[in-house]
C-alpha positions in Angstrom: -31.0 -39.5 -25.0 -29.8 -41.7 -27.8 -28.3 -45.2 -26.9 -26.5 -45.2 -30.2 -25.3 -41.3 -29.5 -24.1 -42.2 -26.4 -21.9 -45.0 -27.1 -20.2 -42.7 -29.9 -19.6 -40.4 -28.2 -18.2 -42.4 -25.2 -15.9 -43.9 -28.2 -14.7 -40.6 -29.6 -13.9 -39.2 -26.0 -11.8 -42.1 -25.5 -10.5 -43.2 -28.4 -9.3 -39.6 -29.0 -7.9 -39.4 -25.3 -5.6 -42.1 -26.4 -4.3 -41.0 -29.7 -3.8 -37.3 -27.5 -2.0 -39.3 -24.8 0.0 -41.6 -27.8 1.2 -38.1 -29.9 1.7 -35.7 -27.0 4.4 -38.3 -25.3 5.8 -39.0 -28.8 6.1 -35.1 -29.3 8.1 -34.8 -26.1 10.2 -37.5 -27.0 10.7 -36.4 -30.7 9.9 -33.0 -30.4 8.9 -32.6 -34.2 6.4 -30.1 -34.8 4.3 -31.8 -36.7 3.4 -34.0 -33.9 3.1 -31.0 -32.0 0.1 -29.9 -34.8 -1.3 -33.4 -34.9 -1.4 -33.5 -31.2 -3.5 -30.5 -31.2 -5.9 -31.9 -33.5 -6.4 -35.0 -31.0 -6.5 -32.3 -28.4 -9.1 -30.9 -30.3 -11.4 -34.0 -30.8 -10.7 -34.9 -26.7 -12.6 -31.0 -26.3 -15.1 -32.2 -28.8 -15.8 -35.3 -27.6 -16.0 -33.9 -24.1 -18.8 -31.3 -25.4 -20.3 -33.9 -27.2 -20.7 -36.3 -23.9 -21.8 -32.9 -21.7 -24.3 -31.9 -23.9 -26.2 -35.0 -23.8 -26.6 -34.7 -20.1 -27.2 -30.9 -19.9 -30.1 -29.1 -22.2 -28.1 -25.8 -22.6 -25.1 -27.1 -23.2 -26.4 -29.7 -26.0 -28.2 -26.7 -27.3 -25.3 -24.9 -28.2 -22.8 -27.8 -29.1 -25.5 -29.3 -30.9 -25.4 -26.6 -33.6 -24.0 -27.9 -37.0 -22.0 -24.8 -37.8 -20.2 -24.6 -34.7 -19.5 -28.5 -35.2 -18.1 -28.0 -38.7 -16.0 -25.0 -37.3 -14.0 -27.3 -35.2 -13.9 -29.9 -37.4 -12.7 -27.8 -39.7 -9.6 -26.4 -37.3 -8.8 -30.5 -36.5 -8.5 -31.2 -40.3 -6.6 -27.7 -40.6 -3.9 -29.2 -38.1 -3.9 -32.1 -39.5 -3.6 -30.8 -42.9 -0.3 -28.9 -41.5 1.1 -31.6 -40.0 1.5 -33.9 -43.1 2.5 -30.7 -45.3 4.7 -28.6 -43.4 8.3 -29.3 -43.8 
């Protein structure tokens, strides 16, 4: 296990946990649905970043998580999110 991997992936986990926490209370407060679909891309990075941290500790899991296309598929769905939240109207 990688210091360096570690750390970022510590940072991602909670940096995205934040921004989640930030949009999902200004969603219920604002109720626009464009926070809704940029809170669901945070969402998305907290589940990442959670896989991320999970399989650097288990072998099977980092196996499967550690796969590039199945790391450009959800990056792809978090861009897509927040591609509709800035363009929908």
């Amino acid at each position: 296990m990688d210091n360096l991997e570690l750390f970022f992936s510590v940072a991602l986990l909670g940096f995205s946990l934040i921004l989640f926490v930030i949009s999902a209370v200004t969603y219920k407060r604002i109720g626009s649905r464009r926070l809704l679909l940029v809170s669901a891309a945070f969402g998305m990075f907290l589940v990442k970043g959670l896989l991320l941290i999970l399989g650097l500790f288990i072998a099977s899991i980092g196996k499967i998580f550690n796969a590039s296309v199945l790391m450009i598929m959800v990056d792809f769905a978090i861009l897509a999110f927040l591609y509709l939240s800035v363009v929908k109207k």
